[in-house]
DSSP file (Angstrom, degrees, kcal/mol; ACC not computed):
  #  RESIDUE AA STRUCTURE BP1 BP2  ACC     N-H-->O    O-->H-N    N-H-->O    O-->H-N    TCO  KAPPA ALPHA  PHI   PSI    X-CA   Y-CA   Z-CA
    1    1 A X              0   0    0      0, 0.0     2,-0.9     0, 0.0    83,-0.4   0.000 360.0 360.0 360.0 143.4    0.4  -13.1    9.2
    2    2 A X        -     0   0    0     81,-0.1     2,-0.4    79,-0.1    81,-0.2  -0.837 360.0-150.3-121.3 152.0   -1.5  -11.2    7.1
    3    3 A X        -     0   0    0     79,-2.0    79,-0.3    -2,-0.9    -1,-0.0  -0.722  17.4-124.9 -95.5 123.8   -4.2   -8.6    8.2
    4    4 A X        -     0   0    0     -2,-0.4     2,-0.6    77,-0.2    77,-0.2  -0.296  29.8-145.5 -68.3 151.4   -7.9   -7.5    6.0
    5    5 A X        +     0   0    0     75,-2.8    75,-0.3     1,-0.2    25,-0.2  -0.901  25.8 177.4-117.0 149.7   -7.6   -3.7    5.8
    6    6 A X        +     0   0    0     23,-1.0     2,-0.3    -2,-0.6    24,-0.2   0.633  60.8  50.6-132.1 -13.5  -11.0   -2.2    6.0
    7    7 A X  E     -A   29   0A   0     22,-0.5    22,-3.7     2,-0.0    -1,-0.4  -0.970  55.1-173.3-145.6 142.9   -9.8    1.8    5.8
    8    8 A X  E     -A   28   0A   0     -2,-0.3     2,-0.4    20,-0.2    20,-0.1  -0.991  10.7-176.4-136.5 144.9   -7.6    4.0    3.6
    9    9 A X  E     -A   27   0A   0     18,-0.7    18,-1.2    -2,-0.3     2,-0.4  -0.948  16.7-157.8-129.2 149.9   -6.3    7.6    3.6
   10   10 A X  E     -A   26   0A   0     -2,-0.4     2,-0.2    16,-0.2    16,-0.2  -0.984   7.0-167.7-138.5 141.8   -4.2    8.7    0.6
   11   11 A X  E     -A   25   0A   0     14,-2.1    14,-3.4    -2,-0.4     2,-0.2  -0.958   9.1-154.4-138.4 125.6   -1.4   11.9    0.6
   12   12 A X  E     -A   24   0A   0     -2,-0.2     2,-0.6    12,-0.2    12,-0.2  -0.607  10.7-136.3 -96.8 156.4   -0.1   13.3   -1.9
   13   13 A X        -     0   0    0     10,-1.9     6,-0.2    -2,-0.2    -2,-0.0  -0.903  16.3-151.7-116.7 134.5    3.6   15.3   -1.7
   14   14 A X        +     0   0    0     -2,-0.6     4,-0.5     4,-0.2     3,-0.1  -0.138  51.3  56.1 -84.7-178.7    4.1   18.7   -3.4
   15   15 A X  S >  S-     0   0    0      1,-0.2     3,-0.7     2,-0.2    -2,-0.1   0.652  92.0 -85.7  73.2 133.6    7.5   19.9   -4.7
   16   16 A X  T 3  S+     0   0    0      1,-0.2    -1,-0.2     2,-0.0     3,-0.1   0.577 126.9  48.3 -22.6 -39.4    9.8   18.6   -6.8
   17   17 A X  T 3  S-     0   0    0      1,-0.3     2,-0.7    -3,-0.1     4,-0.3   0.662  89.8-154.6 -96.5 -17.9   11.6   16.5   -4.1
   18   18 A X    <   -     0   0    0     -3,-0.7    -1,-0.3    -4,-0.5     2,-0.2  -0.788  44.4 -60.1  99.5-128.0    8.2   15.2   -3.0
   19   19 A X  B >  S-F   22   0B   0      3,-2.3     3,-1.5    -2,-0.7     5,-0.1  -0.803 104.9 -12.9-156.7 150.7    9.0   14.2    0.8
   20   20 A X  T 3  S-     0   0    0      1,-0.2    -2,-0.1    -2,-0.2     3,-0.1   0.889 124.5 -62.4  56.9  41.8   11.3   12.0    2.4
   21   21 A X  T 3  S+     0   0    0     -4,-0.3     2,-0.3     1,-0.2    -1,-0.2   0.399 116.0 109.4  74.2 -14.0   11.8   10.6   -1.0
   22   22 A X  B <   -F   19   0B   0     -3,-1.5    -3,-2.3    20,-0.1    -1,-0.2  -0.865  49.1-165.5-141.2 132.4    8.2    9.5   -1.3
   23   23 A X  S    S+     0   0    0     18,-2.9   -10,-1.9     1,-0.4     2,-0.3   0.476  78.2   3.8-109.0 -14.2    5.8   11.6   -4.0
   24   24 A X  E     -AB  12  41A   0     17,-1.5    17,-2.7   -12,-0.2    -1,-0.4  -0.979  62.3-152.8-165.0 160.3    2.9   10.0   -2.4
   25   25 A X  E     -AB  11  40A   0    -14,-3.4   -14,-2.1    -2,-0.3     2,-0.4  -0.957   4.2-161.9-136.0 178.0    1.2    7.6    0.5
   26   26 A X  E     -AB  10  39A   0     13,-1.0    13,-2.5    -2,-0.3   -16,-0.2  -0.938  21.4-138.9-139.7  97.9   -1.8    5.3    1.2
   27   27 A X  E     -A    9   0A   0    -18,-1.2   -18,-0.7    -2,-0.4     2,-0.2  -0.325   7.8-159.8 -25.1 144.7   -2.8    4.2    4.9
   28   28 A X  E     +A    8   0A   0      9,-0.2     8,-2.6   -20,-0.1     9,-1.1  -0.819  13.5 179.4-118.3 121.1   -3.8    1.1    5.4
   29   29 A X  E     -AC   7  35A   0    -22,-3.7   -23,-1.0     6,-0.2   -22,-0.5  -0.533  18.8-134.1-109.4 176.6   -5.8    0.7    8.7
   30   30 A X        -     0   0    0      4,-0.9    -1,-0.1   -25,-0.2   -25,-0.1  -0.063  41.7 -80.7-105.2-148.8   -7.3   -2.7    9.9
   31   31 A X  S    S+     0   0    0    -27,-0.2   -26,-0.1     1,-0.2    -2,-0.0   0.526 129.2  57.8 -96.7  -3.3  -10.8   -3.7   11.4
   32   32 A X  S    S-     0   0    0      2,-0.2    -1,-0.2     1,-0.0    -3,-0.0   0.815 114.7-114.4-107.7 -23.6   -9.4   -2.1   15.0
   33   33 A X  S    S+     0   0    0      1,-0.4     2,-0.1   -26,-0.1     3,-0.1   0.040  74.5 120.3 121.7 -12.8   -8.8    1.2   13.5
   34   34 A X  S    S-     0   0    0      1,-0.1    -4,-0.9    -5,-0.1    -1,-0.4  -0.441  71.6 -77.2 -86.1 159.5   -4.9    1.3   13.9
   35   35 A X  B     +C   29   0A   0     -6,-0.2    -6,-0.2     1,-0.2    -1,-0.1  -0.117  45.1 168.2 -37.2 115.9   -2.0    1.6   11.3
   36   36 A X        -     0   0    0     -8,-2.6    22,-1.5     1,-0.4     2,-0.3   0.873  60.6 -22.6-102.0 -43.6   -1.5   -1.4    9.6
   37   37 A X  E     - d   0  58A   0     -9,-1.1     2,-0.5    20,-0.3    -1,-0.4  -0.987  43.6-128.3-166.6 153.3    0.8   -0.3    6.9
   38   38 A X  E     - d   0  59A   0     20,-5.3    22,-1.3    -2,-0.3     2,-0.6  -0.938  19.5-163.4-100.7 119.3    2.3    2.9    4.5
   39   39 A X  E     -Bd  26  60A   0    -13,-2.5   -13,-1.0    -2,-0.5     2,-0.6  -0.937  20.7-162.4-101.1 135.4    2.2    1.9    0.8
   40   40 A X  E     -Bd  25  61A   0     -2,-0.6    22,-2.0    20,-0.5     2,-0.2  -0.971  10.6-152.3-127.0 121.8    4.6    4.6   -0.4
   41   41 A X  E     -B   24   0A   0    -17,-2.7   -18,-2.9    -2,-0.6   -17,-1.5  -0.863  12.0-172.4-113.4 136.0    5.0    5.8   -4.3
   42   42 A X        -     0   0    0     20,-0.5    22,-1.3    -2,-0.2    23,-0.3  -0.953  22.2-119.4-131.4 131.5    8.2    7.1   -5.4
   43   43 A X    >   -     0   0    0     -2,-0.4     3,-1.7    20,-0.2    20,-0.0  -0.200  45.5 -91.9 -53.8 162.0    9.0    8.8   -9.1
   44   44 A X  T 3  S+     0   0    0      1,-0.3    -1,-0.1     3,-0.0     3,-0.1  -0.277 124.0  33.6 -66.1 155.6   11.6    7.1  -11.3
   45   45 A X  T 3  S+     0   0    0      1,-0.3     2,-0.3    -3,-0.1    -1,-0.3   0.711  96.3 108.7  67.2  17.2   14.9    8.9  -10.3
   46   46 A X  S <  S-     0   0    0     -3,-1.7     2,-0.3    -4,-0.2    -1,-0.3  -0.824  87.1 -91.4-105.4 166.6   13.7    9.4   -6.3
   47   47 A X        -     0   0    0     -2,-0.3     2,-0.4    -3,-0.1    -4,-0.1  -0.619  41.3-154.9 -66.9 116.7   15.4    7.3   -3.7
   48   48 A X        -     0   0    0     -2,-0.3     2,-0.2    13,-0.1   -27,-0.0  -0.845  12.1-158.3-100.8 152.7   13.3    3.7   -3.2
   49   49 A X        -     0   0    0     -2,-0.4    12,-0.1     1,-0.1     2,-0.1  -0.657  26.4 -90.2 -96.7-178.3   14.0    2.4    0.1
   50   50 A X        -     0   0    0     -2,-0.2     2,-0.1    10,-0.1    38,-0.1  -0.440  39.3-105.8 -92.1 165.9   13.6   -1.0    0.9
   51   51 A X        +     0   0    0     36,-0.2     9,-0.3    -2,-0.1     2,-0.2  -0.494  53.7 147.9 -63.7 151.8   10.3   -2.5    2.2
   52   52 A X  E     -E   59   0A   0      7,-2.9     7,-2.1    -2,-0.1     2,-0.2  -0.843  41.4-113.4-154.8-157.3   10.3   -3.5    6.3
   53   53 A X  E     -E   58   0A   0     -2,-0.2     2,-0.5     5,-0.2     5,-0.2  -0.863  26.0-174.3-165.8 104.6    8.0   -3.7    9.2
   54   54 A X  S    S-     0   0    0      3,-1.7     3,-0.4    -2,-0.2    -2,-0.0  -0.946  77.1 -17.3-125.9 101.2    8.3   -1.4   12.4
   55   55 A X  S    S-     0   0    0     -2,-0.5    -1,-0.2     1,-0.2     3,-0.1   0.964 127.1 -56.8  55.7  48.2    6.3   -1.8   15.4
   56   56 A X  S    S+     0   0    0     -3,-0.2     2,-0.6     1,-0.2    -1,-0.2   0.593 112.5 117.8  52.0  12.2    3.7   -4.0   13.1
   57   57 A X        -     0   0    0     -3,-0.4    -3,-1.7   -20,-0.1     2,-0.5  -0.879  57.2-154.0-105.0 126.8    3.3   -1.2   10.8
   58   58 A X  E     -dE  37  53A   0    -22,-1.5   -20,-5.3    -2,-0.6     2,-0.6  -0.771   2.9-153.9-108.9 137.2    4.6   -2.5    7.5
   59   59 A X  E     -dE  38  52A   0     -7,-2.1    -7,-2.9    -2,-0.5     2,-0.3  -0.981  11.5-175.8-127.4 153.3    6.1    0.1    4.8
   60   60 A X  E     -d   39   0A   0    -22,-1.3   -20,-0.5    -2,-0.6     2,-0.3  -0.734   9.8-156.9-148.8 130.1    6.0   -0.8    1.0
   61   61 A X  E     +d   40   0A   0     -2,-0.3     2,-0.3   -22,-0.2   -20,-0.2  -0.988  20.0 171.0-132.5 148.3    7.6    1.4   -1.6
   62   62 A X        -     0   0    0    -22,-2.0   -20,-0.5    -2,-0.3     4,-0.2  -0.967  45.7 -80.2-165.8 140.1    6.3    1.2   -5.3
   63   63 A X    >   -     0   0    0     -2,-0.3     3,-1.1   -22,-0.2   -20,-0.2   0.206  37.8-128.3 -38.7 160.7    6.7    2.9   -8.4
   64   64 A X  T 3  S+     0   0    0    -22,-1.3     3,-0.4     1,-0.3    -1,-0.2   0.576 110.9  73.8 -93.0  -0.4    4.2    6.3   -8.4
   65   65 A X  T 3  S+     0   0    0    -23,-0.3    -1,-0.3     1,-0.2     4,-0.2   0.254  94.7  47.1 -91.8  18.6    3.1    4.6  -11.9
   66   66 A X  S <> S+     0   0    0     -3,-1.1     4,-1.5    -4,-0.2    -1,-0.2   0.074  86.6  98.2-128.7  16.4    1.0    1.6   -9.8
   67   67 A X  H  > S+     0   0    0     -3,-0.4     4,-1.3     1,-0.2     5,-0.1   0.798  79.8  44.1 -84.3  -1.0   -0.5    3.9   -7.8
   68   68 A X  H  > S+     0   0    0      2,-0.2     4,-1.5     3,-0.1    -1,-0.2   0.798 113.2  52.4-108.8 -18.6   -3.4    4.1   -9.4
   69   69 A X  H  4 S+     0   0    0     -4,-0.2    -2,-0.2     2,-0.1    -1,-0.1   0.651 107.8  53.5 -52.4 -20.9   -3.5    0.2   -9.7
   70   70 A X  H  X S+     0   0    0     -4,-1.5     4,-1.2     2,-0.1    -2,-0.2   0.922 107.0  51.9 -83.1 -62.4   -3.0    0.1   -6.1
   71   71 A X  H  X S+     0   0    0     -4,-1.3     4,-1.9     2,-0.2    -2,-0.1   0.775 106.5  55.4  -3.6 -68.2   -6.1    2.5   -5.6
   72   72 A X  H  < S+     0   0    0     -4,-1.5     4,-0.2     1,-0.2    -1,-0.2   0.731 102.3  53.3 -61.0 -18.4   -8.4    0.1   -7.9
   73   73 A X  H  > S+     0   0    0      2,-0.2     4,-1.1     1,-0.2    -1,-0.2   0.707 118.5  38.1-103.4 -22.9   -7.9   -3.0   -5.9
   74   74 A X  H  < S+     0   0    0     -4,-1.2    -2,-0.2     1,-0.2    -1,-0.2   0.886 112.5  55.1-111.4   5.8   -9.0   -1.0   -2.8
   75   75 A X  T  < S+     0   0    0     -4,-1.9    -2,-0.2    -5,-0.1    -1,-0.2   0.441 134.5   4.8 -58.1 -19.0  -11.4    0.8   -4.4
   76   76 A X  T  4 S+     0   0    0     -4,-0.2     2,-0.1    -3,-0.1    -3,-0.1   0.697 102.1  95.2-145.0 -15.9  -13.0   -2.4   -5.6
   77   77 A X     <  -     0   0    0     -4,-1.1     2,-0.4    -5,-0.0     3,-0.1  -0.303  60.5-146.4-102.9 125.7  -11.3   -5.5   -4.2
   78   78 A X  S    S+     0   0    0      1,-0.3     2,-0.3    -2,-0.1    15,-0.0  -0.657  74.0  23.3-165.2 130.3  -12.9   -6.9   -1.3
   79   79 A X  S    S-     0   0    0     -2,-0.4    15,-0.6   -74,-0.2     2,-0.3   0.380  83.3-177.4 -74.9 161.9  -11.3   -8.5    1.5
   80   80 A X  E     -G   93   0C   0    -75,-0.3   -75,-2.8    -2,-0.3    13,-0.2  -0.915   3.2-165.3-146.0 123.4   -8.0   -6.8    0.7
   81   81 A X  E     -G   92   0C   0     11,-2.5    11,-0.6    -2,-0.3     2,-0.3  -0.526  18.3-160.4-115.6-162.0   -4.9   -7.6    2.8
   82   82 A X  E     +G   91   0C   0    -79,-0.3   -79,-2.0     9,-0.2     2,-0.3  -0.938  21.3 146.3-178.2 120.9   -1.7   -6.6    3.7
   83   83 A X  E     -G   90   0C   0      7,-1.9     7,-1.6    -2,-0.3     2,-0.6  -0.999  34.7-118.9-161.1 161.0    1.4   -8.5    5.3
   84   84 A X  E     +G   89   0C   0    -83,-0.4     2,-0.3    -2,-0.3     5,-0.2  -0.800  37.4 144.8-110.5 116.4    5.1   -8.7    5.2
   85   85 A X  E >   +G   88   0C   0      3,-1.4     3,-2.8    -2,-0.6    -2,-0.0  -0.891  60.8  22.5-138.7-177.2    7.4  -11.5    4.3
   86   86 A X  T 3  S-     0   0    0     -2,-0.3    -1,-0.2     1,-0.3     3,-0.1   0.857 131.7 -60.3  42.7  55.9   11.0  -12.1    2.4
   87   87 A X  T 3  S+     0   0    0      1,-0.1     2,-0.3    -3,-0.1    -1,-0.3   0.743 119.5 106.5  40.0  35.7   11.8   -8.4    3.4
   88   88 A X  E <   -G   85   0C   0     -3,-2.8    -3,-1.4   -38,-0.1     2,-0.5  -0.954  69.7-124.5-141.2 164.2    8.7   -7.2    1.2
   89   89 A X  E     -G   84   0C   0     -2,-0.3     2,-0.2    -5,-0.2    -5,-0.2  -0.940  23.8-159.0-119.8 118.5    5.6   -6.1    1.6
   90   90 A X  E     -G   83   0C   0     -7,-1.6    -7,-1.9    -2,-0.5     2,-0.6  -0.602   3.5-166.5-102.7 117.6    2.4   -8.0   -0.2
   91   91 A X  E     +G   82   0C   0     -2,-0.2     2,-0.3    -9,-0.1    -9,-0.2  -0.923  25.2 166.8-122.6 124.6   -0.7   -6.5   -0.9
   92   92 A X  E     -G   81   0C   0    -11,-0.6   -11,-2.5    -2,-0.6     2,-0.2  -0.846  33.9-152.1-134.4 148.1   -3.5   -9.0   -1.8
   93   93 A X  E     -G   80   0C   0     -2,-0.3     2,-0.2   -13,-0.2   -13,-0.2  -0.530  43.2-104.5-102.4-172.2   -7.2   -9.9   -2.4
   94   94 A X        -     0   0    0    -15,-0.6     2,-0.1    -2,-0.2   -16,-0.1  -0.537  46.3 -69.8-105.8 179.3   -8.3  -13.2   -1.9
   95   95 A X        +     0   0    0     -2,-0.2     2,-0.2     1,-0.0    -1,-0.1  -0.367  58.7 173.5 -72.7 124.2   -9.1  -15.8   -4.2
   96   96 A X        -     0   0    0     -2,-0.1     2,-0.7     1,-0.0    -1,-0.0  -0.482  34.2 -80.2-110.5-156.4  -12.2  -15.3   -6.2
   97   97 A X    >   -     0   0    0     -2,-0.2     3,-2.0     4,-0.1     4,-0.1  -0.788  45.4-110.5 -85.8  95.8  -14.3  -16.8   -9.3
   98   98 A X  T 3  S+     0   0    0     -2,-0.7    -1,-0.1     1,-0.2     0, 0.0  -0.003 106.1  14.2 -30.1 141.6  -13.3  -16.1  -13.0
   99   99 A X  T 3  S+     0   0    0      1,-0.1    -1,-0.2     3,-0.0     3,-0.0   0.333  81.3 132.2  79.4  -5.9  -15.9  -13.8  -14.4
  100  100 A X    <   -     0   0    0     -3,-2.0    -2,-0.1     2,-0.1    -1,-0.1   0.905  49.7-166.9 -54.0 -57.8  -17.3  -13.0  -11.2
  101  101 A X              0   0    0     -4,-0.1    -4,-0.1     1,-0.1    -1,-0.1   0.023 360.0 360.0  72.3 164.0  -17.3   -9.1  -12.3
  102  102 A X              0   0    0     -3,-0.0    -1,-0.1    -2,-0.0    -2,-0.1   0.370 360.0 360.0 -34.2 360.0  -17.7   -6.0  -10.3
């Protein structure tokens, strides 16, 4: 099922090894205020783990070169959701209207 995210927090990880593998994240909260999900950015040559879903909190790992695509769509995108299926984690807007613009 997939759930609108209405709030986001981004941290970035210092150091060379970054942490836990992961060189950055993005919260995703829902309309209730809780953890919906970790979108997790890793450099080429860090350890990806695979995507899953733990106590309804879904983590997503994705190159640290879509983070700033990732960013734009919730910077600008509205509804924006967020659900897990096939072991992976989908982040999506909803359908709009060619041309609509900004």
């Amino acid at each position: 099922m997939a759930t609108e995210i209405t709030n986001y927090h981004i941290l970035f990880y210092g150091s060379p090894d970054g942490y836990q593998t992961n060189r950055a994240q993005i919260s995703l909260y829902g309309a209730d205020g809780k953890t919906r999900a970790f979108v997790r950015f890793n450099d080429q040559g860090m350890t990806f783990e695979n995507d899953y879903e733990s106590n309804g909190i879904i983590r997503m790992h994705l190159p640290s070169a879509m983070f700033e695509n990732v960013l734009d769509v919730l910077r600008n995108e509205k509804p924006v959701y967020i659900y897990f299926a096939q072991n992976r984690g989908f982040l999506s807007t909803s359908k709009e209207p060619v041309g609509e613009g900004e």
